[in-house]
C-alpha positions as CSV (number, residue, x, y, z in Angstrom):
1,X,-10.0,-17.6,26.1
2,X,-8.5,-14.6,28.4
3,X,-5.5,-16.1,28.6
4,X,-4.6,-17.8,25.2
5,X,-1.6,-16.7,23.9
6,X,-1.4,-15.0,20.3
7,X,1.1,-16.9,18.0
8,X,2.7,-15.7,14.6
9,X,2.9,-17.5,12.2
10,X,4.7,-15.6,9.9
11,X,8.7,-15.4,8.6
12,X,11.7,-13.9,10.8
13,X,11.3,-11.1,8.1
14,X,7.3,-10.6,8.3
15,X,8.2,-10.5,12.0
16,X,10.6,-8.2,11.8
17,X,8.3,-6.0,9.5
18,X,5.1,-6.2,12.0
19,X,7.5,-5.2,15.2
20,X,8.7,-1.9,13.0
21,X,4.9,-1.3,11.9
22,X,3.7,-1.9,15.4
23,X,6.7,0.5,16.8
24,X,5.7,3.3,14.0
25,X,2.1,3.4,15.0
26,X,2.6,2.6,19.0
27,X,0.3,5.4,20.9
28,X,1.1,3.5,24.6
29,X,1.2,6.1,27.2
30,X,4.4,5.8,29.5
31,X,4.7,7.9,32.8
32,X,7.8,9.9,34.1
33,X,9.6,6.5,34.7
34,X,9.4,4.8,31.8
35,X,6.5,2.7,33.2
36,X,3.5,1.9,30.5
37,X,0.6,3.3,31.9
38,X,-1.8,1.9,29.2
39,X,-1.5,-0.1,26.0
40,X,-2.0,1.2,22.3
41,X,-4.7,-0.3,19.7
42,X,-1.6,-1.8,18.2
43,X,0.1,-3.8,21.1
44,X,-3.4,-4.9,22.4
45,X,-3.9,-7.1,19.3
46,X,-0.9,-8.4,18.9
47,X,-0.9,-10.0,22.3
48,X,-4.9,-10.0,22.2
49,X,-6.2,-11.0,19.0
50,X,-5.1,-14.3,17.1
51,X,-7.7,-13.8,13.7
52,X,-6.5,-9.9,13.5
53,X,-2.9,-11.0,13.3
54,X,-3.4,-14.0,11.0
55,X,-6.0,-11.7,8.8
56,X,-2.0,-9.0,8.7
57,X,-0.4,-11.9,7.8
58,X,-3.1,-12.9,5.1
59,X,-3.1,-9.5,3.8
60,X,0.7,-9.0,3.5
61,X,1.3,-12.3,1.9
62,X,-1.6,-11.4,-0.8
63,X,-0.9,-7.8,-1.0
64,X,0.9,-7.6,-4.5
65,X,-2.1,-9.9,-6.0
66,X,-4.6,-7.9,-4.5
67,X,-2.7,-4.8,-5.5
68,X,-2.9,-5.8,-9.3
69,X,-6.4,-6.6,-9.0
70,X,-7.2,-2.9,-7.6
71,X,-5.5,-1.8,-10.9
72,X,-6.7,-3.8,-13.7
73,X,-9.6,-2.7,-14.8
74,X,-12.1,-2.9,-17.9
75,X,-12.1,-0.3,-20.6
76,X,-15.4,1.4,-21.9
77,X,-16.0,-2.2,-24.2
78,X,-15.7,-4.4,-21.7
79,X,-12.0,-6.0,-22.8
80,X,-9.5,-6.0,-19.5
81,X,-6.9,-3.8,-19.8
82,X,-4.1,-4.7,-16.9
83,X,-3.1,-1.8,-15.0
């Protein structure tokens, strides 16, 4: 599988979102002429890695959810008390 290609299967926007995210944390190494001498973590799974992008996707689309689960929480008797 070498040479599968990676597809997204998110929105235009969600797109748009992991090019910026991908752009902010891009460590690539260019030389004197522009040329990419070596490829970041980042840009390596994106064209690399199929189940790391879906599992972004996943995890974006489930983020608020999964945020209000982090923050409710039970009190000292036990009763749920949403955060």
């Amino acid at each position: 599988m070498a040479n599968s290609m990676v597809v997204f299967h998110g929105t235009e926007a969600e797109g748009l979102f992991l090019i910026d995210a991908i752009a902010h944390n891009c460590t690539c190494a260019y030389d004197m002429t522009g040329q990419r001498t070596s490829s970041c973590p980042a840009h390596d799974a994106l064209l690399h890695e199929q189940r790391f992008i879906d599992g972004l996707l996943v995890s974006r689309r489930r983020r608020d959810e999964l945020n209000h689960q982090e923050h409710d929480r039970f009190d000292s008797c036990g009763i749920w008390v949403q955060g």
